[in-house]
Backbone as CSV, one residue per row, in Angstrom:
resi,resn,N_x,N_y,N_z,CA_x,CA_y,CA_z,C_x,C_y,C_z
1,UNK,-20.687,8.628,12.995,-19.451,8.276,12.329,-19.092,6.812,12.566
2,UNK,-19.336,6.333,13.977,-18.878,4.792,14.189,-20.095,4.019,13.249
3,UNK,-21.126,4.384,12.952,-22.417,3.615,12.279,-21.520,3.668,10.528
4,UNK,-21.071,4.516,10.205,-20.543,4.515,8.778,-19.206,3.683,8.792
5,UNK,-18.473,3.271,9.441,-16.964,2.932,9.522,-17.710,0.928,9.342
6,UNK,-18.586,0.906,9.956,-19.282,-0.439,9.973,-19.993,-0.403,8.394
7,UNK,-20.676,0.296,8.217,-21.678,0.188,6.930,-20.703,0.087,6.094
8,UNK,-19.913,1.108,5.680,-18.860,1.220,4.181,-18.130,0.175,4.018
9,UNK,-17.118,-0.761,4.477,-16.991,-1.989,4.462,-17.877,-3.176,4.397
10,UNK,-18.771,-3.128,4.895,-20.052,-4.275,4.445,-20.738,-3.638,2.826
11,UNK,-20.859,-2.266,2.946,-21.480,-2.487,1.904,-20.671,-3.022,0.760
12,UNK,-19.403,-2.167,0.648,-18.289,-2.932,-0.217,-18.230,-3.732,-0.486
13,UNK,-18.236,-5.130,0.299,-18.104,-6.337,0.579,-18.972,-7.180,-0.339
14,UNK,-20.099,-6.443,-0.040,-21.590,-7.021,-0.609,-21.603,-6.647,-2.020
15,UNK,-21.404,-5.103,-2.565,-21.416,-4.967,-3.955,-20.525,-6.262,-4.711
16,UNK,-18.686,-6.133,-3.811,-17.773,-7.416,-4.242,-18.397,-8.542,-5.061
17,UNK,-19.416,-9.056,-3.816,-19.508,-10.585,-3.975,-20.825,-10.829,-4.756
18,UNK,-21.866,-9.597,-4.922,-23.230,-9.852,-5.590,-22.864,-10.485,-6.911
19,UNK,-21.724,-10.481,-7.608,-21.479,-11.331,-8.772,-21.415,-12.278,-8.773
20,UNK,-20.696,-12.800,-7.938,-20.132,-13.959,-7.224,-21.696,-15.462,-7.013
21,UNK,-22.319,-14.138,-5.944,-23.411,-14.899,-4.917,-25.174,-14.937,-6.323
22,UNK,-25.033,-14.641,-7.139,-26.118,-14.555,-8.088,-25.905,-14.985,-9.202
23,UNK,-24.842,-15.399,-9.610,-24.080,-16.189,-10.427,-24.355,-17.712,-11.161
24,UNK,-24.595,-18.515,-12.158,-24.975,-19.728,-12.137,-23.720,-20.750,-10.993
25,UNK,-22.358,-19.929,-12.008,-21.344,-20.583,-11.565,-19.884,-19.213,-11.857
26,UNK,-19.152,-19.789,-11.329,-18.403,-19.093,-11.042,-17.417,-18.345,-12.355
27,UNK,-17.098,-17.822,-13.005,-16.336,-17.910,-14.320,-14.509,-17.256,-13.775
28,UNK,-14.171,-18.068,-15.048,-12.480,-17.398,-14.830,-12.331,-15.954,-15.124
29,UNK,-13.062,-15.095,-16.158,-12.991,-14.085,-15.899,-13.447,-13.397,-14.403
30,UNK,-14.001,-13.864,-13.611,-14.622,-12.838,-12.313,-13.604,-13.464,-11.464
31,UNK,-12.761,-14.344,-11.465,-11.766,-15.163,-10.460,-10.504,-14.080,-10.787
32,UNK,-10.391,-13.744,-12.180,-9.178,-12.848,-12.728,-9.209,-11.467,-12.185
33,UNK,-10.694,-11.169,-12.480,-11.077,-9.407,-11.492,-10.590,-9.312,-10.481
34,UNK,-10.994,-10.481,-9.506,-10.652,-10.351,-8.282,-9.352,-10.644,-7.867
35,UNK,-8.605,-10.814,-8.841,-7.224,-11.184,-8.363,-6.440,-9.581,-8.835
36,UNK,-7.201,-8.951,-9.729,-6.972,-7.532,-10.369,-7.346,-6.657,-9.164
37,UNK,-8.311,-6.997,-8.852,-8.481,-6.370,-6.892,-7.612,-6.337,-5.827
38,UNK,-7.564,-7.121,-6.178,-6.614,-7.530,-4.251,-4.662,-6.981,-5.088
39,UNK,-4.519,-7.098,-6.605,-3.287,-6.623,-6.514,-3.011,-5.189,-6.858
40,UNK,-4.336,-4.476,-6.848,-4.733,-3.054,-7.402,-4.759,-2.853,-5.400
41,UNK,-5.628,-3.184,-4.778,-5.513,-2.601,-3.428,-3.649,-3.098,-2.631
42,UNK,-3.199,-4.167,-2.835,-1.994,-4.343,-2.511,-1.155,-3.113,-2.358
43,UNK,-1.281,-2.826,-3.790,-0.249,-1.609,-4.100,0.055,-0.591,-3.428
44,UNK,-1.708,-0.123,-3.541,-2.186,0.899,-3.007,-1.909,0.999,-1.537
45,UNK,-2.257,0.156,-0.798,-1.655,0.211,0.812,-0.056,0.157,0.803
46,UNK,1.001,-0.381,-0.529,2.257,-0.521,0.152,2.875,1.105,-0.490
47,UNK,1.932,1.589,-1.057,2.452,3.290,-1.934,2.045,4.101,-0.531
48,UNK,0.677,3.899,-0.197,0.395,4.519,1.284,0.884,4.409,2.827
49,UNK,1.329,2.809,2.690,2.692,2.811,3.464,3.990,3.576,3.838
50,UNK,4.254,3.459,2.564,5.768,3.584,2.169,5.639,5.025,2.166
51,UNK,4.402,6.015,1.819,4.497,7.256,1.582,4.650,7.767,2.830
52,UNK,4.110,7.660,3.820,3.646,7.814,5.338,5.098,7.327,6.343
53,UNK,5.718,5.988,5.799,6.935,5.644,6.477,7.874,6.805,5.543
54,UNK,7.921,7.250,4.599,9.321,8.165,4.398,9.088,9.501,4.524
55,UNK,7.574,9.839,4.938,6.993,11.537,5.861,7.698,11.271,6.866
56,UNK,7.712,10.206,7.658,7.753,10.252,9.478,9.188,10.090,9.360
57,UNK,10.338,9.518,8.124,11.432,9.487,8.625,12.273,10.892,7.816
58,UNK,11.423,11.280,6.824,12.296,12.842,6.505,11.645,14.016,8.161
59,UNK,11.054,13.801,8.458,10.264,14.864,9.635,11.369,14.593,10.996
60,UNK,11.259,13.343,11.260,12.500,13.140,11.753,14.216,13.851,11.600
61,UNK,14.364,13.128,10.347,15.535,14.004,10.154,15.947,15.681,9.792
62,UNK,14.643,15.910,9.725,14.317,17.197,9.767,14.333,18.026,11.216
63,UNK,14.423,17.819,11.919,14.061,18.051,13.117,15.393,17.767,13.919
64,UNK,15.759,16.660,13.592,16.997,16.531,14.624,18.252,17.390,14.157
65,UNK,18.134,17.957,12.412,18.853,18.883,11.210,18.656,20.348,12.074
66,UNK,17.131,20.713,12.429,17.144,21.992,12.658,17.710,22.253,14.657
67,UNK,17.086,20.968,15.583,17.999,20.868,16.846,19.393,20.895,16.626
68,UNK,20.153,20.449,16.041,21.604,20.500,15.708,21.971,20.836,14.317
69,UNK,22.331,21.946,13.672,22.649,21.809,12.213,23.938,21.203,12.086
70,UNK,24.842,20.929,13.007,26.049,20.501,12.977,25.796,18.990,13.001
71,UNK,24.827,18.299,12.897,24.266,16.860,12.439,24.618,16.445,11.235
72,UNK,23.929,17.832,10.215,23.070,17.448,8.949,24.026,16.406,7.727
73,UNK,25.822,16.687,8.390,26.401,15.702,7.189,26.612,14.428,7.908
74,UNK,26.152,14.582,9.100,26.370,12.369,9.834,25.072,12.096,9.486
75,UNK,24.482,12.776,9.382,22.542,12.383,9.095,22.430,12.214,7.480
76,UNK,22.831,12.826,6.773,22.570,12.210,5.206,22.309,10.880,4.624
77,UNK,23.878,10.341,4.612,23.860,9.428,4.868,22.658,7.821,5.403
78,UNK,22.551,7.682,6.353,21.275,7.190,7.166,19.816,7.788,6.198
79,UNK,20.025,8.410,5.982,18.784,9.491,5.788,18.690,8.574,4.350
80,UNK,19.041,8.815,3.022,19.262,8.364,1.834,18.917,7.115,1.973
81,UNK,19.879,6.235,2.839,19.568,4.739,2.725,18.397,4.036,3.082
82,UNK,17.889,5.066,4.023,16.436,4.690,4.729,15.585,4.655,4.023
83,UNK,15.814,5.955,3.159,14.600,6.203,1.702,14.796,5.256,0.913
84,UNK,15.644,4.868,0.724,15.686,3.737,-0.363,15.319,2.348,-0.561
85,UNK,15.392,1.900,1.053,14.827,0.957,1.598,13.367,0.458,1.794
86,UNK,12.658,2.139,2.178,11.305,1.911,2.348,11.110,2.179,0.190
87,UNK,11.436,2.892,-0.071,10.962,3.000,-1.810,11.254,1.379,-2.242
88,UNK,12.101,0.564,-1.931,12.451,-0.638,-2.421,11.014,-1.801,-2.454
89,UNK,11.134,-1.252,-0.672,9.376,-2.197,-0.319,8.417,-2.077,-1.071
90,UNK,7.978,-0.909,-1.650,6.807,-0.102,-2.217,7.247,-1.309,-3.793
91,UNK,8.242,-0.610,-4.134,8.642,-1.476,-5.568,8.446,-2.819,-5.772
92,UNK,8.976,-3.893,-4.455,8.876,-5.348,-4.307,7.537,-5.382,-4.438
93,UNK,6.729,-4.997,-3.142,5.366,-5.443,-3.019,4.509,-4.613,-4.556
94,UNK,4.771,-4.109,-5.176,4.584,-3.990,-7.517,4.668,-4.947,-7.200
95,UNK,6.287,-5.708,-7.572,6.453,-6.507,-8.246,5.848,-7.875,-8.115
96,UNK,5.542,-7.903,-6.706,4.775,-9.240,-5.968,3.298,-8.845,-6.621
97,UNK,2.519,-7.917,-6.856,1.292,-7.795,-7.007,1.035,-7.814,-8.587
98,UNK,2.182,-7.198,-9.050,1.923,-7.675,-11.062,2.551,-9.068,-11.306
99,UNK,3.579,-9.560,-10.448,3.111,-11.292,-10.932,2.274,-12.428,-9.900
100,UNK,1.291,-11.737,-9.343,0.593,-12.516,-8.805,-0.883,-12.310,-10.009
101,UNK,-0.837,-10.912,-10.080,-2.000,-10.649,-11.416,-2.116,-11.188,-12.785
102,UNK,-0.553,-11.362,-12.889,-0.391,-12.369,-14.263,-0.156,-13.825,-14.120
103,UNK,-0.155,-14.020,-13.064,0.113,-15.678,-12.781,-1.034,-16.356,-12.414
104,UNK,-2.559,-15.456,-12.471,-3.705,-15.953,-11.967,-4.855,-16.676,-13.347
């Protein structure tokens, strides 16, 4: 398993750049792909972020809801705004990644 965690990233890497590295010269379309890359994976880590930060903070409030149910209306509150905050990030870092894709 540690021999694959090394390989799958290099090989990646290598498929990436074989356009790149065999190339006469470089073209604006393959400069545009790769900017379609990095704001296609952007996303993707701030949706997998953001999905993972608002599991760990509903589980949370889940938990401290079922230790005390006499919480659950001071906890709403907090609870809502938190979600909205991390969903906001997810949205910004879009919006940072579709005008970095169109500004390339």
């Amino acid at each position: 398993m540690k021999k694959l965690n090394v390989i799958v990233p290099v090989a990646i890497a290598m498929l990436l750049m074989s356009d790149v590295a065999y190339a006469q010269d470089a073209t604006e379309g393959m400069a545009r792909a790769y900017w379609g890359l990095g704001a296609g994976l952007a996303i993707g880590l701030a949706a997998l972020g953001g999905g993972l930060g608002q599991g760990n903070a509903a589980r949370g409030v889940y938990e401290s809801i079922s230790r005390n149910p006499n919480a659950a209306g001071a906890l709403n509150a907090p609870f809502y705004v938190g979600m909205a905050f991390i969903e906001s990030l997810v949205i910004f870092s879009f919006v940072i990644a579709f005008s970095l894709y169109n500004g390339a």
